[in-house]
mmCIF file of the protein (N, C-alpha, C, O) and its ligand, coordinates in Angstrom:
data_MODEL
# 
_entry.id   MODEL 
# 
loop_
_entity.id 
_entity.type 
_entity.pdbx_number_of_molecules 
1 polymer     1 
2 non-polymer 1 
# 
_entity_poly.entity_id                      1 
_entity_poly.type                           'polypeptide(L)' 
_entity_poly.nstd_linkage                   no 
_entity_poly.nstd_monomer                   no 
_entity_poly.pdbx_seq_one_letter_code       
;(UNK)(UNK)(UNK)(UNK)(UNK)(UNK)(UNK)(UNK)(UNK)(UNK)(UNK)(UNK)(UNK)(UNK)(UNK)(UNK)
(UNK)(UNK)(UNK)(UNK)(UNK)(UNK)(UNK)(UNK)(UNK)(UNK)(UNK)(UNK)(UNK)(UNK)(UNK)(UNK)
(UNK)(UNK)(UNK)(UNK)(UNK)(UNK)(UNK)(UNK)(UNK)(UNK)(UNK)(UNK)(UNK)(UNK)(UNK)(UNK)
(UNK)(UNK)(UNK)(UNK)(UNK)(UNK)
;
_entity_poly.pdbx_seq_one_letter_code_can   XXXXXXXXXXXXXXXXXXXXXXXXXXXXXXXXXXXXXXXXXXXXXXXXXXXXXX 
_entity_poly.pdbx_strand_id                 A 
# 
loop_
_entity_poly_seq.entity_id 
_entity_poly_seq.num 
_entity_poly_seq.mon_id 
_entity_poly_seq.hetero 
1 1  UNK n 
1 2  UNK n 
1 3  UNK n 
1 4  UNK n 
1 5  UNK n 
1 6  UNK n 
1 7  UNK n 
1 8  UNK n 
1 9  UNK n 
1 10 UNK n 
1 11 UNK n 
1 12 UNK n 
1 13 UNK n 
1 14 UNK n 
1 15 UNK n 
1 16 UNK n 
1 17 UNK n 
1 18 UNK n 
1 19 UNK n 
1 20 UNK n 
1 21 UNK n 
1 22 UNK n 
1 23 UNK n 
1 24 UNK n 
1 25 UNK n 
1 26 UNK n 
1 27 UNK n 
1 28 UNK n 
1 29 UNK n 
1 30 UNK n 
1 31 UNK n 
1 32 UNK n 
1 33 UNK n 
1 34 UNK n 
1 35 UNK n 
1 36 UNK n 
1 37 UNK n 
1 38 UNK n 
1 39 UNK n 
1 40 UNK n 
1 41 UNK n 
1 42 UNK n 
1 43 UNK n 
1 44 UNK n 
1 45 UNK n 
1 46 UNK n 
1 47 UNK n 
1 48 UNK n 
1 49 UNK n 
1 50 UNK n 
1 51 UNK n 
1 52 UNK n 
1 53 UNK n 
1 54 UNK n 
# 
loop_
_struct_asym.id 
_struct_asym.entity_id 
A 1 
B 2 
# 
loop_
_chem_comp.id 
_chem_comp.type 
_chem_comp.mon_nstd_flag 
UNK 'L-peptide linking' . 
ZN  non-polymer         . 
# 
_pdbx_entity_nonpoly.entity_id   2 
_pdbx_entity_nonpoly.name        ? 
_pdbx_entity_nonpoly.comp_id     ZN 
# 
_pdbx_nonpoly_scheme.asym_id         B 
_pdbx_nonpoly_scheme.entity_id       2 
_pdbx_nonpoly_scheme.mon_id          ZN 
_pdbx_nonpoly_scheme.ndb_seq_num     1 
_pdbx_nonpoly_scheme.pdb_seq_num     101 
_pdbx_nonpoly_scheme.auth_seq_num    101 
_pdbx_nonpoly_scheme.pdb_mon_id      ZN 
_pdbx_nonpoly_scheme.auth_mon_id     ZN 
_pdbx_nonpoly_scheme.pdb_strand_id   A 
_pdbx_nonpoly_scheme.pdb_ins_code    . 
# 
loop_
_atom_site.group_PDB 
_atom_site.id 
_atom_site.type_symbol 
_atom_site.label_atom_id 
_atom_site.label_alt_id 
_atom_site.label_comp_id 
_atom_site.label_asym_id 
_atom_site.label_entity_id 
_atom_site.label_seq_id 
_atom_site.pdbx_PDB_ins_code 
_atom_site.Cartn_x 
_atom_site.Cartn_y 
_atom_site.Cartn_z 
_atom_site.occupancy 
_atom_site.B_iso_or_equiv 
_atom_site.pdbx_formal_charge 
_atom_site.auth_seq_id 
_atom_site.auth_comp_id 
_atom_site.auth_asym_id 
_atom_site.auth_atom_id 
_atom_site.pdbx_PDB_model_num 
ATOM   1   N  N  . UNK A 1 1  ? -15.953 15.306 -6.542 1.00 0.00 ? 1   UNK A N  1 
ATOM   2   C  CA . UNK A 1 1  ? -15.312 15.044 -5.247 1.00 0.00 ? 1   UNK A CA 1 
ATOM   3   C  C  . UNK A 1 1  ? -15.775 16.048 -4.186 1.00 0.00 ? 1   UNK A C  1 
ATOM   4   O  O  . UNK A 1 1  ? -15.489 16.016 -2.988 1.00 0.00 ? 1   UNK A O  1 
ATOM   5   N  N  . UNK A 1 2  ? -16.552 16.961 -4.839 1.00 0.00 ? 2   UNK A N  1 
ATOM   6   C  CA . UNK A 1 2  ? -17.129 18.081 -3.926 1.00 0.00 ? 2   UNK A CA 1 
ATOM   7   C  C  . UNK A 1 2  ? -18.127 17.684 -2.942 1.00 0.00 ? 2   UNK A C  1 
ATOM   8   O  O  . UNK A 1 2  ? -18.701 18.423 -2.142 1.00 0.00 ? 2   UNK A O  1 
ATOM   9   N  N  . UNK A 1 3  ? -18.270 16.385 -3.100 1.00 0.00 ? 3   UNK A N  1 
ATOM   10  C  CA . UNK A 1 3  ? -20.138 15.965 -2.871 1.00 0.00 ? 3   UNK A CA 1 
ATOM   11  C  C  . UNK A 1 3  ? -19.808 15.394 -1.048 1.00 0.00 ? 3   UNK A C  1 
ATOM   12  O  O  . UNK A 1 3  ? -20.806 14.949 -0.483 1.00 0.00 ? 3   UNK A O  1 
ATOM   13  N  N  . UNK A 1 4  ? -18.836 15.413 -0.439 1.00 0.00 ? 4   UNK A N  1 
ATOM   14  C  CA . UNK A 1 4  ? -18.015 15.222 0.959  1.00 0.00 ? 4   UNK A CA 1 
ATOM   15  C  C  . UNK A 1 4  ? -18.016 16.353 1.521  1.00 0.00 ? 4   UNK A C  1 
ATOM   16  O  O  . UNK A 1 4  ? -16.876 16.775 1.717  1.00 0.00 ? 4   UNK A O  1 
ATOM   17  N  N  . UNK A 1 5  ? -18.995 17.149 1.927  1.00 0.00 ? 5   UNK A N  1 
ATOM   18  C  CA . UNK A 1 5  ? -18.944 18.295 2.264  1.00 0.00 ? 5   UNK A CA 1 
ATOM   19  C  C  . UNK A 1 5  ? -19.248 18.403 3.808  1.00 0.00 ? 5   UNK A C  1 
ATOM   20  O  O  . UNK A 1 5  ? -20.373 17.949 4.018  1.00 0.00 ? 5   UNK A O  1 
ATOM   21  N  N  . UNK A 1 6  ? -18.637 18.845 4.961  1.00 0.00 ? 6   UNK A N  1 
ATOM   22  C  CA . UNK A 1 6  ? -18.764 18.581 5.972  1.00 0.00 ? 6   UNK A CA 1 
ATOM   23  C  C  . UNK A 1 6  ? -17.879 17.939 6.541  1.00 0.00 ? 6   UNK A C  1 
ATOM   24  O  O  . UNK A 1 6  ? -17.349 18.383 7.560  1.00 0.00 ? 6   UNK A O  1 
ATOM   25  N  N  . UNK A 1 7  ? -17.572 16.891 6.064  1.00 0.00 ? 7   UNK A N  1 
ATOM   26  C  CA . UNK A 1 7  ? -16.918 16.361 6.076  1.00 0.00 ? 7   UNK A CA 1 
ATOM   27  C  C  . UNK A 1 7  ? -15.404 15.974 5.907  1.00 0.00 ? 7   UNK A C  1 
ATOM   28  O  O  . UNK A 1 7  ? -15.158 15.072 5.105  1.00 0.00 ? 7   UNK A O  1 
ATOM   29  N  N  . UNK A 1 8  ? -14.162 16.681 6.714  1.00 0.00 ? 8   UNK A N  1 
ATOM   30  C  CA . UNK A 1 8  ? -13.063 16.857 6.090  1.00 0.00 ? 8   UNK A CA 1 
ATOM   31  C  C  . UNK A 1 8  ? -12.039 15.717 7.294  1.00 0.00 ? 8   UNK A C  1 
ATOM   32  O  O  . UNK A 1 8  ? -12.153 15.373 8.471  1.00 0.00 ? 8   UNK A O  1 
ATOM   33  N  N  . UNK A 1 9  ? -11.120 15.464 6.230  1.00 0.00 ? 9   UNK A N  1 
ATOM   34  C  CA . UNK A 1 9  ? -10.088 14.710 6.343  1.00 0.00 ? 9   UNK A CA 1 
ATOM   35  C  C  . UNK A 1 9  ? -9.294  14.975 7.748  1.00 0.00 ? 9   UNK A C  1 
ATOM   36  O  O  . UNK A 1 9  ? -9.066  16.180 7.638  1.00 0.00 ? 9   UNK A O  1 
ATOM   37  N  N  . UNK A 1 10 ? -8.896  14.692 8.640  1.00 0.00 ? 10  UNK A N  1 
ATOM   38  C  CA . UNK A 1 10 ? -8.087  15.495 9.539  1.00 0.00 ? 10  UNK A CA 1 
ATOM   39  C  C  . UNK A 1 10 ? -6.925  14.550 9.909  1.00 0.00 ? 10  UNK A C  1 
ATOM   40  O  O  . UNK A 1 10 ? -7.140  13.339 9.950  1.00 0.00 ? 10  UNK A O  1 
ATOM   41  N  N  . UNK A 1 11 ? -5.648  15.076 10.193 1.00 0.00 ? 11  UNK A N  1 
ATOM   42  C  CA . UNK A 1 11 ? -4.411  14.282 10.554 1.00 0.00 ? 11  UNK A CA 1 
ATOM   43  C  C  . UNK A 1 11 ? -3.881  13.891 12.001 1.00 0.00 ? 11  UNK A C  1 
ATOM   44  O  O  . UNK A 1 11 ? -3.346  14.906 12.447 1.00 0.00 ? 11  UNK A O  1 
ATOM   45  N  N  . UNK A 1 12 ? -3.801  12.896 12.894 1.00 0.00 ? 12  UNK A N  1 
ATOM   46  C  CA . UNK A 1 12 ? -3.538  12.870 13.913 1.00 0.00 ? 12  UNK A CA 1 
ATOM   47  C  C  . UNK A 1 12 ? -2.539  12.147 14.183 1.00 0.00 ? 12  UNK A C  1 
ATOM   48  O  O  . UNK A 1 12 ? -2.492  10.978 13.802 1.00 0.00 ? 12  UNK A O  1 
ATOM   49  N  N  . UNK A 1 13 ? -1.547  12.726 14.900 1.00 0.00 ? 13  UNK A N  1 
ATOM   50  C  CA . UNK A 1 13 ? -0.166  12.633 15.248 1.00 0.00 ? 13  UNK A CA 1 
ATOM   51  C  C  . UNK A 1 13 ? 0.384   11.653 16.783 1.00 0.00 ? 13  UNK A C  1 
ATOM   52  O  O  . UNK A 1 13 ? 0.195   11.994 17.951 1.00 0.00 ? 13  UNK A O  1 
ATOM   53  N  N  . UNK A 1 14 ? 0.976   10.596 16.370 1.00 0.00 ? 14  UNK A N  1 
ATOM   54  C  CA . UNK A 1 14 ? 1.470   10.345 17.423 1.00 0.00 ? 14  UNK A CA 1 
ATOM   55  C  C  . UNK A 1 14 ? 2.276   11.202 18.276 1.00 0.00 ? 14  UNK A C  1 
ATOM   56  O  O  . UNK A 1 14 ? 3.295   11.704 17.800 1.00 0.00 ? 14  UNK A O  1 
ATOM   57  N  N  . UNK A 1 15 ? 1.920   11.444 19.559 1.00 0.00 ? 15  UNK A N  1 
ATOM   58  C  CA . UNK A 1 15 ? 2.909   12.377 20.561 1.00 0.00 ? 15  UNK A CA 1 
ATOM   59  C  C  . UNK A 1 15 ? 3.732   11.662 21.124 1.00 0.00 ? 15  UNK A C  1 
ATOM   60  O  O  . UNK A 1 15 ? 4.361   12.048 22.109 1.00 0.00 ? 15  UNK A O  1 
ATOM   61  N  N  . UNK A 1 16 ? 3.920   10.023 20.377 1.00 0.00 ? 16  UNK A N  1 
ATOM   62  C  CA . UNK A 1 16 ? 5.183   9.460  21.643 1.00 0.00 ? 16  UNK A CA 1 
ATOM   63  C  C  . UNK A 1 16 ? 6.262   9.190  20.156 1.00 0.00 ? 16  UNK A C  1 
ATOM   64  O  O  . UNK A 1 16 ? 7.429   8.961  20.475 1.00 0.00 ? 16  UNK A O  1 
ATOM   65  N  N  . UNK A 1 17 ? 6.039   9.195  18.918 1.00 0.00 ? 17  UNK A N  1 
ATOM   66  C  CA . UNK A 1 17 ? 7.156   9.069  17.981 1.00 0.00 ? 17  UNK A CA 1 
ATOM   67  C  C  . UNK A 1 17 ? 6.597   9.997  16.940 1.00 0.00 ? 17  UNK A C  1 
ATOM   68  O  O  . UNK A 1 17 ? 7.347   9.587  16.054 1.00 0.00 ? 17  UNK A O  1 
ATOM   69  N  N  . UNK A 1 18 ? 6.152   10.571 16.561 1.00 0.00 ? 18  UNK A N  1 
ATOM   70  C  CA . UNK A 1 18 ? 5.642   11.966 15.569 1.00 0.00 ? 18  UNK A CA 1 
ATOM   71  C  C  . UNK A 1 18 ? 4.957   11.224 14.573 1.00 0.00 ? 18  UNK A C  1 
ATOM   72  O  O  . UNK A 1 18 ? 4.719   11.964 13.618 1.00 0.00 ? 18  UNK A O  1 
ATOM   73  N  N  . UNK A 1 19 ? 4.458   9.835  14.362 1.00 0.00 ? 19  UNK A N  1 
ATOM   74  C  CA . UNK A 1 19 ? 4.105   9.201  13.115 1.00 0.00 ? 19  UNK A CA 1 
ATOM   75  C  C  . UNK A 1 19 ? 2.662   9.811  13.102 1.00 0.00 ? 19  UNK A C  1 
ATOM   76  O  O  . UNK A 1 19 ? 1.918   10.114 14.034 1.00 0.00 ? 19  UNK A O  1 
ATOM   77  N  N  . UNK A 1 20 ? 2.474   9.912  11.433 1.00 0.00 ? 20  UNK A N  1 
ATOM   78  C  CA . UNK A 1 20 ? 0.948   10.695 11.282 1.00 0.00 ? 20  UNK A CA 1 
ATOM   79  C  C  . UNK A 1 20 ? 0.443   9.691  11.027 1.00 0.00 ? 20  UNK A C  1 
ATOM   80  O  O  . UNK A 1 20 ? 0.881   8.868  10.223 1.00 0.00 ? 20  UNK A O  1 
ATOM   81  N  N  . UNK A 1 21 ? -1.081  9.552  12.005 1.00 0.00 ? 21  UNK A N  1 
ATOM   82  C  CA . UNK A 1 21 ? -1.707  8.619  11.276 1.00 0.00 ? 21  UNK A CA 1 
ATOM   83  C  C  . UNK A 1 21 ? -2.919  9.380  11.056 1.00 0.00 ? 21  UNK A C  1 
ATOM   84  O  O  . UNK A 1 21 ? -3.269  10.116 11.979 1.00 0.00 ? 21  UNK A O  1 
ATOM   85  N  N  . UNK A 1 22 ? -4.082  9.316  9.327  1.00 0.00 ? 22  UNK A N  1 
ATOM   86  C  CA . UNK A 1 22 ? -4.644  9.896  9.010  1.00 0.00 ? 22  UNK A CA 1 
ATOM   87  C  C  . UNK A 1 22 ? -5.909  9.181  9.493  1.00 0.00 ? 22  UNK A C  1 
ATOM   88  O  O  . UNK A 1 22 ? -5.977  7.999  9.832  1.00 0.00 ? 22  UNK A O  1 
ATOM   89  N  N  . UNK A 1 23 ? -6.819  10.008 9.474  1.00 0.00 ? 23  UNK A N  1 
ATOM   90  C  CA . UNK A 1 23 ? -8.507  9.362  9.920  1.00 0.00 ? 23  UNK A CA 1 
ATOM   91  C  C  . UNK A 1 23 ? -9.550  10.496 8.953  1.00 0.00 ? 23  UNK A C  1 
ATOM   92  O  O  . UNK A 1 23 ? -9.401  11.717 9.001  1.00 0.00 ? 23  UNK A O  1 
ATOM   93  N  N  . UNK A 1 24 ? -10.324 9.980  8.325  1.00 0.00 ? 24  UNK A N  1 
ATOM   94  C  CA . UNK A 1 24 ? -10.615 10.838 7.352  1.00 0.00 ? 24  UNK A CA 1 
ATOM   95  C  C  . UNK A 1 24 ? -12.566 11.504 8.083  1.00 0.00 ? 24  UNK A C  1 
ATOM   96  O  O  . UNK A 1 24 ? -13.405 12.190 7.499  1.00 0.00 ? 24  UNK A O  1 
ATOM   97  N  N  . UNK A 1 25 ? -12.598 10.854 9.582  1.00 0.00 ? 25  UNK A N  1 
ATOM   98  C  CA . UNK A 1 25 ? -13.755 10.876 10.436 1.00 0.00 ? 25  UNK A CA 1 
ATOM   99  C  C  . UNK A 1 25 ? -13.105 12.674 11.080 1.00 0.00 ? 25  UNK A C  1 
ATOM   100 O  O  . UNK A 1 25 ? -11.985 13.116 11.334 1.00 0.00 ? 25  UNK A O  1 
ATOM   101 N  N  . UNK A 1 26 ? -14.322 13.175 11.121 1.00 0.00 ? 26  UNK A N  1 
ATOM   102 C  CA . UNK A 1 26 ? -14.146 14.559 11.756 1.00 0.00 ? 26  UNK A CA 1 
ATOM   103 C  C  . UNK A 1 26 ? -15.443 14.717 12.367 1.00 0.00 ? 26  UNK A C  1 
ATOM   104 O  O  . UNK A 1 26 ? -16.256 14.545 11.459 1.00 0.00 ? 26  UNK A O  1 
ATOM   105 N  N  . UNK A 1 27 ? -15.866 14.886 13.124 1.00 0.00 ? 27  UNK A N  1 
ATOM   106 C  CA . UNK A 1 27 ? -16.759 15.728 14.045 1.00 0.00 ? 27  UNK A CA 1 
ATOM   107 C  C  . UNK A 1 27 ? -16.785 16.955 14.828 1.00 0.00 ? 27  UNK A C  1 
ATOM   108 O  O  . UNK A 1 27 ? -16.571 17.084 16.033 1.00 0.00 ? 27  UNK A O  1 
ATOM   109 N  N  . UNK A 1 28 ? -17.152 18.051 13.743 1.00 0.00 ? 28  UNK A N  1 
ATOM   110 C  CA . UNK A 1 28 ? -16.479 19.499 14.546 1.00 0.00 ? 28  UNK A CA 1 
ATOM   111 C  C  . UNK A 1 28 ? -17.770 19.692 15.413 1.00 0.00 ? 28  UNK A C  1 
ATOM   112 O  O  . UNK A 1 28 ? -17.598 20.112 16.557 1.00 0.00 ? 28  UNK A O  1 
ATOM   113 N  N  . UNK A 1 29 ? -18.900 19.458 15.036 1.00 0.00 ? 29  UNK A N  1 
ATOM   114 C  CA . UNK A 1 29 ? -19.640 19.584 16.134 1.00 0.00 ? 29  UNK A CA 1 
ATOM   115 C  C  . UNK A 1 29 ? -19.668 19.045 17.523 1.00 0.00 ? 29  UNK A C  1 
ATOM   116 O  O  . UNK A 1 29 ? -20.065 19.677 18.502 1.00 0.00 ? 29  UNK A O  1 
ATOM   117 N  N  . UNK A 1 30 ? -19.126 17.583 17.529 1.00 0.00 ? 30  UNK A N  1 
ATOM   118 C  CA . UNK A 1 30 ? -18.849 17.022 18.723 1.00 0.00 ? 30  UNK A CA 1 
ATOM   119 C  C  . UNK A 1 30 ? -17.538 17.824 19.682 1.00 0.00 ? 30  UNK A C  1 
ATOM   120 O  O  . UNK A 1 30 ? -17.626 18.419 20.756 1.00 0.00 ? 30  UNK A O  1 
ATOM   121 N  N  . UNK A 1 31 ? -16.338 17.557 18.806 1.00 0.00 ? 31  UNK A N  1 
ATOM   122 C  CA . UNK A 1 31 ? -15.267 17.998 18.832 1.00 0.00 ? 31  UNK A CA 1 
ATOM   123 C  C  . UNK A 1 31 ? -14.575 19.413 18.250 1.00 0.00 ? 31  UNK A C  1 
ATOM   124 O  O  . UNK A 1 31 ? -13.551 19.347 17.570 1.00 0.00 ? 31  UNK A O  1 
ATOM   125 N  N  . UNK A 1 32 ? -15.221 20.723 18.574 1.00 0.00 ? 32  UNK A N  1 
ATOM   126 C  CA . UNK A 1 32 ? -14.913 22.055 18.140 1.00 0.00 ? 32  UNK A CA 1 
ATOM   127 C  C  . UNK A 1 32 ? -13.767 22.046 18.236 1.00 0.00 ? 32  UNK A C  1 
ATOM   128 O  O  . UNK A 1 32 ? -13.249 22.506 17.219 1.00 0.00 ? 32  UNK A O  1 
ATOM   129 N  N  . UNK A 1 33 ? -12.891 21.667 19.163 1.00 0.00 ? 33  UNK A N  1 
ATOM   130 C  CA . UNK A 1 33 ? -11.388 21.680 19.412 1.00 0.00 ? 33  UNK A CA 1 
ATOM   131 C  C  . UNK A 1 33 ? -10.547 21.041 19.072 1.00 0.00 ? 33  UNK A C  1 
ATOM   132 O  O  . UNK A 1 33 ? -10.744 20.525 17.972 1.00 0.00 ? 33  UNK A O  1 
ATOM   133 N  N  . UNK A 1 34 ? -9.316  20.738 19.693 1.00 0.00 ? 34  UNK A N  1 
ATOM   134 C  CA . UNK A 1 34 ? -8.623  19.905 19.037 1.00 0.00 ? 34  UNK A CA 1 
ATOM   135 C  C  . UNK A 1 34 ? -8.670  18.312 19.289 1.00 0.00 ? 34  UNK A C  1 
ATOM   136 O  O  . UNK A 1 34 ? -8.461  17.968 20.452 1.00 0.00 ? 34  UNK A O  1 
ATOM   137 N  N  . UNK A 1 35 ? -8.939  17.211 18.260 1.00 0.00 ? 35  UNK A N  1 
ATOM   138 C  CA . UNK A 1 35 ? -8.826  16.105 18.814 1.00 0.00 ? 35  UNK A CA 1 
ATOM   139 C  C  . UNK A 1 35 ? -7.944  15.369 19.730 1.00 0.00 ? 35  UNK A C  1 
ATOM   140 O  O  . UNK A 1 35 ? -6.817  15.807 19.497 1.00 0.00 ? 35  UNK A O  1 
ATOM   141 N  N  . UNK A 1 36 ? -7.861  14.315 20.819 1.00 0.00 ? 36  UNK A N  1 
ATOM   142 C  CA . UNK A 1 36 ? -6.836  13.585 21.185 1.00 0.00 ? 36  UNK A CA 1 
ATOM   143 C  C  . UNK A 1 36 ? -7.599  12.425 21.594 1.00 0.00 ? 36  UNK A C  1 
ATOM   144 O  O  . UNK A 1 36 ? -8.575  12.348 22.340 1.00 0.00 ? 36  UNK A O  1 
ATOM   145 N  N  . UNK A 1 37 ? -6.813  11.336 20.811 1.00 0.00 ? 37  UNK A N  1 
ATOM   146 C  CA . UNK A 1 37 ? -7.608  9.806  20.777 1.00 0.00 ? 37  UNK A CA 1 
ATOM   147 C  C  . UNK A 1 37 ? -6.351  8.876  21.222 1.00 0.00 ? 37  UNK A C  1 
ATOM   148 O  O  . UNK A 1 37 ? -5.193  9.261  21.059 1.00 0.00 ? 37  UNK A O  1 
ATOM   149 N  N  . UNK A 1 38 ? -6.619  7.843  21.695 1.00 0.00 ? 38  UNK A N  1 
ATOM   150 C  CA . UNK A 1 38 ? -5.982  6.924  21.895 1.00 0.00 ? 38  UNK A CA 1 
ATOM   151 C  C  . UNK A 1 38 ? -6.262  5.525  20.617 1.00 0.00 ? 38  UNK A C  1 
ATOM   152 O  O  . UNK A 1 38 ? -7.068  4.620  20.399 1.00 0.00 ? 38  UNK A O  1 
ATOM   153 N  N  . UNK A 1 39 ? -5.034  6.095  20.050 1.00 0.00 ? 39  UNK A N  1 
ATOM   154 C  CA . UNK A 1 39 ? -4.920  5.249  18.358 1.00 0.00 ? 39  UNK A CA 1 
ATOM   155 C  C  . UNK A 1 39 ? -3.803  4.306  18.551 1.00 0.00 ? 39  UNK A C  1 
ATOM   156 O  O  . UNK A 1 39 ? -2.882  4.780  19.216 1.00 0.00 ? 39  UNK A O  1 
ATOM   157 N  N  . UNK A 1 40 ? -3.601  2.766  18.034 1.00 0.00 ? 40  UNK A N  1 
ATOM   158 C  CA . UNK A 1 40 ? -2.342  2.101  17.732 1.00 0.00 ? 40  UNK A CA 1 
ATOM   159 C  C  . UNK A 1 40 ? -1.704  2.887  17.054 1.00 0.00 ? 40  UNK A C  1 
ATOM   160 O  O  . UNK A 1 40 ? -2.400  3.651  16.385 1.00 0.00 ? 40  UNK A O  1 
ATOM   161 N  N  . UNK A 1 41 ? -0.702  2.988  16.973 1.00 0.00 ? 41  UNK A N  1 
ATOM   162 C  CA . UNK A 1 41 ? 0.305   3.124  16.429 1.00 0.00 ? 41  UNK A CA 1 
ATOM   163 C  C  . UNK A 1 41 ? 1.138   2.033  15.512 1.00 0.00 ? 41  UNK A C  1 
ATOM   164 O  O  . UNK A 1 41 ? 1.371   1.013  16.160 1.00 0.00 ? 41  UNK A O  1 
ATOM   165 N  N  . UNK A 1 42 ? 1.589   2.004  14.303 1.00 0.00 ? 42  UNK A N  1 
ATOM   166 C  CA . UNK A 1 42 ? 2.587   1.088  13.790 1.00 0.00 ? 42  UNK A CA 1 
ATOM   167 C  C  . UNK A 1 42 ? 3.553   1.316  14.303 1.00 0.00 ? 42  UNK A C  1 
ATOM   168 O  O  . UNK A 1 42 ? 3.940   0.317  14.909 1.00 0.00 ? 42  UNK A O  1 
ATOM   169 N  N  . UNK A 1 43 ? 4.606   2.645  14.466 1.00 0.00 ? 43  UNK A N  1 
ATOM   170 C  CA . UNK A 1 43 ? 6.042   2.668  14.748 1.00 0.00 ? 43  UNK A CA 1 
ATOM   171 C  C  . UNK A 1 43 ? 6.028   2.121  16.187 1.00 0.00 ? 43  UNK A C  1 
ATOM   172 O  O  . UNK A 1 43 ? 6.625   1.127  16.601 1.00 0.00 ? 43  UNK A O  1 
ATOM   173 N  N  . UNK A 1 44 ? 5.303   2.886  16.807 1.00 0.00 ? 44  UNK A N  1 
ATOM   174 C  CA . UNK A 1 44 ? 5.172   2.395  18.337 1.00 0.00 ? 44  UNK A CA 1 
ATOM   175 C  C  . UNK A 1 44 ? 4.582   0.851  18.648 1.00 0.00 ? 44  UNK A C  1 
ATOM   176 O  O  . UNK A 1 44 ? 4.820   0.212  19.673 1.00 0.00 ? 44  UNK A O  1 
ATOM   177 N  N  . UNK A 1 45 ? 3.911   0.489  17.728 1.00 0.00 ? 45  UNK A N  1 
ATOM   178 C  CA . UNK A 1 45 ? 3.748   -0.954 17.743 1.00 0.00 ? 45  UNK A CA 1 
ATOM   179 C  C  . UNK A 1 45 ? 2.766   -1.356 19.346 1.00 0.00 ? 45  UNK A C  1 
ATOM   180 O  O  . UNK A 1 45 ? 2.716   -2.352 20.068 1.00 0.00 ? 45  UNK A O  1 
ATOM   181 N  N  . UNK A 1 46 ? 1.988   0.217  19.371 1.00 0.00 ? 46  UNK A N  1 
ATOM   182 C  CA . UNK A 1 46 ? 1.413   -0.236 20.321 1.00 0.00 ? 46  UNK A CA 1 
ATOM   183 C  C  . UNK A 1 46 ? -0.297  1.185  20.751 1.00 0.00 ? 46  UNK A C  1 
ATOM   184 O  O  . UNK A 1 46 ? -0.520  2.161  20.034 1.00 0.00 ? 46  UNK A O  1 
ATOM   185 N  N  . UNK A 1 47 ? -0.855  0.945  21.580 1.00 0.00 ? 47  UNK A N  1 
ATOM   186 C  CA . UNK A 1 47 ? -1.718  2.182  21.353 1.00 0.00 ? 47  UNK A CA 1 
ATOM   187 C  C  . UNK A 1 47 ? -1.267  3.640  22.034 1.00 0.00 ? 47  UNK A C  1 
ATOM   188 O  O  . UNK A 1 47 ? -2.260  3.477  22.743 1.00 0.00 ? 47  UNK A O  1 
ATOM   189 N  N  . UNK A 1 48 ? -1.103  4.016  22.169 1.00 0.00 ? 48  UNK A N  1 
ATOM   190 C  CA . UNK A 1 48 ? -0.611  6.048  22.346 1.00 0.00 ? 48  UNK A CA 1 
ATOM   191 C  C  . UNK A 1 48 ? -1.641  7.163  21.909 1.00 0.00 ? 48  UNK A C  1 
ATOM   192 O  O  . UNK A 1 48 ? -2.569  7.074  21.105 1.00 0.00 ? 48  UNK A O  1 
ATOM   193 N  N  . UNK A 1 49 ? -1.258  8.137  22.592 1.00 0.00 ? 49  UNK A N  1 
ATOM   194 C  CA . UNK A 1 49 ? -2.171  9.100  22.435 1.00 0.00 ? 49  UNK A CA 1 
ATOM   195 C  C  . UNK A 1 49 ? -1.774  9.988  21.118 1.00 0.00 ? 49  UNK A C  1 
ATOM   196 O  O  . UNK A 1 49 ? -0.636  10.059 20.654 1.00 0.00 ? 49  UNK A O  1 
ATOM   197 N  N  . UNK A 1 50 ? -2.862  10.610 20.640 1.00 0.00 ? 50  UNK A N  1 
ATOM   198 C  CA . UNK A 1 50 ? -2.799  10.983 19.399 1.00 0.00 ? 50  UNK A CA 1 
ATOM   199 C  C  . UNK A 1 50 ? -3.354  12.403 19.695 1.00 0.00 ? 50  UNK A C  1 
ATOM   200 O  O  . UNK A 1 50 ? -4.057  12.547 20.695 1.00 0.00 ? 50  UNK A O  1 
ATOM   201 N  N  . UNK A 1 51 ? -3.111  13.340 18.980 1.00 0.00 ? 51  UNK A N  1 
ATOM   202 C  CA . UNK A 1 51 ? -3.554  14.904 18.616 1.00 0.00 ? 51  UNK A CA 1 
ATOM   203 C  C  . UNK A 1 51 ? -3.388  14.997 17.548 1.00 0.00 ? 51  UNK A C  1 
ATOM   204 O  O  . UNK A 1 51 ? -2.450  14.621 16.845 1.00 0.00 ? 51  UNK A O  1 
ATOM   205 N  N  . UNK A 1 52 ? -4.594  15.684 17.248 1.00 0.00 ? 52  UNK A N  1 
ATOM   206 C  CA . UNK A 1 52 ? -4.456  16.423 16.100 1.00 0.00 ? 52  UNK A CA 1 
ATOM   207 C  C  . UNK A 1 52 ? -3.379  17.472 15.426 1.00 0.00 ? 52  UNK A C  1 
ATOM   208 O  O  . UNK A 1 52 ? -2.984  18.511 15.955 1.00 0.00 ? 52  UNK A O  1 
ATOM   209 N  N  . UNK A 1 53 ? -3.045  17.025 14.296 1.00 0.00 ? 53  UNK A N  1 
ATOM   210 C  CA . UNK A 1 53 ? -2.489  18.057 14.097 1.00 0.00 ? 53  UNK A CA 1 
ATOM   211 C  C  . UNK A 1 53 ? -2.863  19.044 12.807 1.00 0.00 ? 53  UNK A C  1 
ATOM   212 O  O  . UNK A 1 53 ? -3.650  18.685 11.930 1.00 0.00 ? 53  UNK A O  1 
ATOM   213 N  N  . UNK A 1 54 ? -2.179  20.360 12.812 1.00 0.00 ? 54  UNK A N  1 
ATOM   214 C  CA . UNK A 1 54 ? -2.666  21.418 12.540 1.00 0.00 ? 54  UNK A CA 1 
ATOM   215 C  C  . UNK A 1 54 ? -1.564  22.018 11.959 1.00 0.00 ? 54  UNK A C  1 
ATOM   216 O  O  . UNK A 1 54 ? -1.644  23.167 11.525 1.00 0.00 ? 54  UNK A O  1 
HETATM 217 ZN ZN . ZN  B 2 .  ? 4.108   6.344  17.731 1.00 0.00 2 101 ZN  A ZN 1 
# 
């Protein structure tokens, strides 16, 4: 399972109801900082902004 190297899992959080939604895509080179994407949401049942969380 070691052989994903570079490559790590990261968690991003709805900021309008706290639901985590996971994305297992990371780009620290693109993105050194912290992510914020505009992801659907299930609870919200709609798209919202997302951050990473940490
Ligand atoms: Zn939400």
């Amino acid at each position: 399972m070691a052989k994903n190297k570079g490559r790590e899992s990261i968690i991003l959080k709805c900021t309008v109801c706290g639901e985590e939604t996971y994305l297992s895509s990371s780009n620290k080179k693109k993105h050194p900082e912290r992510l914020e994407r505009n992801k659907y949401c299930p609870r919200c049942q709609k798209v919202t902004v997302h951050k990473e969380k940490k």
